[in-house]
C-alpha positions as CSV (number, residue, x, y, z in Angstrom):
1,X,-42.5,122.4,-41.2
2,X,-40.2,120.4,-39.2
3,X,-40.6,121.1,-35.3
4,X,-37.1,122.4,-35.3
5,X,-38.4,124.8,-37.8
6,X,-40.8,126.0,-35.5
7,X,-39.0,126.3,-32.6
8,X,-36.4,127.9,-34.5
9,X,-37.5,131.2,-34.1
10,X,-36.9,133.2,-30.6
11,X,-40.2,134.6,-30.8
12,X,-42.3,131.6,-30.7
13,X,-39.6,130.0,-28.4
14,X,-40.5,133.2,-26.2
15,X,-44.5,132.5,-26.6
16,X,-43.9,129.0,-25.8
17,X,-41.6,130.1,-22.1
18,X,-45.0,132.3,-21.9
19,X,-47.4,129.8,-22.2
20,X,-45.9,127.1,-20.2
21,X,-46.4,128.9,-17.1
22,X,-50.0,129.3,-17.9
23,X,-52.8,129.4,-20.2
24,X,-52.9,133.2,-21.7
25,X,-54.9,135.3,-23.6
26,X,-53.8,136.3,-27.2
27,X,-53.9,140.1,-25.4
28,X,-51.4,139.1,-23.3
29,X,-49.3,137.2,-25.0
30,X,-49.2,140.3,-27.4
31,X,-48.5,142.7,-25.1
32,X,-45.2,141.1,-23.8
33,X,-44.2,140.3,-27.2
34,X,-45.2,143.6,-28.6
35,X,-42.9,144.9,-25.9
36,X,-40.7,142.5,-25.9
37,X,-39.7,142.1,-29.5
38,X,-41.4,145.4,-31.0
39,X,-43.4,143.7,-33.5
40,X,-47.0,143.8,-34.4
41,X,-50.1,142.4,-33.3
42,X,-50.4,140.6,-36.9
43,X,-47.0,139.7,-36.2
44,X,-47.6,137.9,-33.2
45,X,-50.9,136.5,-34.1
46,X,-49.1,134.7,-37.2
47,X,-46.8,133.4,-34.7
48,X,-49.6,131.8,-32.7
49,X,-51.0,130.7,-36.0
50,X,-48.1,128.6,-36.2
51,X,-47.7,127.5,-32.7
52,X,-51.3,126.3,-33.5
53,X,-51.0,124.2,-37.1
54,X,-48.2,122.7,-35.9
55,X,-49.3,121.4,-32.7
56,X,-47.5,123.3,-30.2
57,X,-50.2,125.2,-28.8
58,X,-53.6,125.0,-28.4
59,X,-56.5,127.2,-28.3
60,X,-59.9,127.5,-27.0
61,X,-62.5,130.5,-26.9
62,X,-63.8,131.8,-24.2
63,X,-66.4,134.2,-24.7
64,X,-64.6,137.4,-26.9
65,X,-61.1,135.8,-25.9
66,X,-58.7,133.0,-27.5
67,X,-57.3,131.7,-24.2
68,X,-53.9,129.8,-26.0
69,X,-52.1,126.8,-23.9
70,X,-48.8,124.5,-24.8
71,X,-49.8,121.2,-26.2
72,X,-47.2,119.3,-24.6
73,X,-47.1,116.4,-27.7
74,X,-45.1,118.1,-30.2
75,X,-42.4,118.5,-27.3
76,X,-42.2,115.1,-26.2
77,X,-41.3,114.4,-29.6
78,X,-38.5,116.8,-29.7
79,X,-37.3,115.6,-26.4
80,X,-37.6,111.6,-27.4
81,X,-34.9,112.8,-30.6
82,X,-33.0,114.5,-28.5
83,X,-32.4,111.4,-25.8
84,X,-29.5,110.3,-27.9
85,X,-27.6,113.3,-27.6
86,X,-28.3,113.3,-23.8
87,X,-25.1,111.5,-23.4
88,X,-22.8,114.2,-24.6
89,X,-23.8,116.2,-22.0
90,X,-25.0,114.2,-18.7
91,X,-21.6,113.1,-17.7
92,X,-20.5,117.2,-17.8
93,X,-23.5,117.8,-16.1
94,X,-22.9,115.5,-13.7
95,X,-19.4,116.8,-13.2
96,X,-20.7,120.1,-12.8
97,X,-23.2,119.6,-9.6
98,X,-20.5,117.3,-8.1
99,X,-17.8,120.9,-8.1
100,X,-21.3,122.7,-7.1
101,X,-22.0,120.7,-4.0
102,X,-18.3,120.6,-3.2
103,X,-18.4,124.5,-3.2
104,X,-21.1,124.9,-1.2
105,X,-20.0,122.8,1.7
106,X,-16.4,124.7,1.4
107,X,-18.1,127.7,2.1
108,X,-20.7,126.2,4.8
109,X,-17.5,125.4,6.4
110,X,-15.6,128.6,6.0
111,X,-18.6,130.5,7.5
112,X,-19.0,128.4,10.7
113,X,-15.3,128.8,10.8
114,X,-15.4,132.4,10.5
115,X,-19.0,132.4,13.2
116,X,-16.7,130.2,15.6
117,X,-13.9,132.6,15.1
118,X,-16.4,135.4,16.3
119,X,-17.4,133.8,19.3
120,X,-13.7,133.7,20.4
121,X,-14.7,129.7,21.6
122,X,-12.0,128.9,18.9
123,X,-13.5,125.6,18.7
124,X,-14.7,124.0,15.1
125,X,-18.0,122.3,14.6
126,X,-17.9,119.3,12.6
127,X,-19.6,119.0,9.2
């Protein structure tokens, strides 16, 4: 199974955004998922299965628990064969913080306009 087979289905995307903020039990992963996506604990335990043969996660025991982690090697892969399509989208990227930053200091400036206003001084601050 390719890893774009894997990460192919918004379930195990979803386990993944779980486990990348932390290592979790199989309980709790189950429990958002359960609620979540309304499947069942085979369900999700098959997804983890997955996660698991192909690399993306790992697993260790911890007593009567499967604490499960992201094994971050299978997602430096898909990040190294995505670097050549970086290019379609950095420049718009780029583009796009440029028009953020210029909105925020258009409104930085509107609101000190609007404070000096307030004051009745009538004078404008600089930038």
């Amino acid at each position: 199974m390719h890893a774009f087979d894997v990460l192919g289905d918004p379930v195990r995307r979803r386990i993944l955004e779980l486990l990348a903020e932390g290592e979790r039990t199989a309980g709790e992963v189950t429990s958002v998922i359960r609620a979540e996506f309304g499947i069942s604990q085979p369900a999700v335990s098959q997804h983890l299965r997955v996660l698991r043969e192909h690399g993306f996660a790992t697993v260790r025991p911890e007593g009567t628990r499967r604490l499960y982690a992201v094994d971050p090697g299978p997602l430096r892969e898909v990040d190294a064969w995505l670097e050549r399509y970086r290019g379609f989208w950095s420049q718009p990227l780029d583009a796009l913080a440029t028009e953020l930053a210029r909105g925020a200091r258009e409104r930085r400036l509107a609101e000190r306009r609007a404070e000096d206003e307030a004051d009745g001084t009538g004078q404008e601050r600089t930038a």
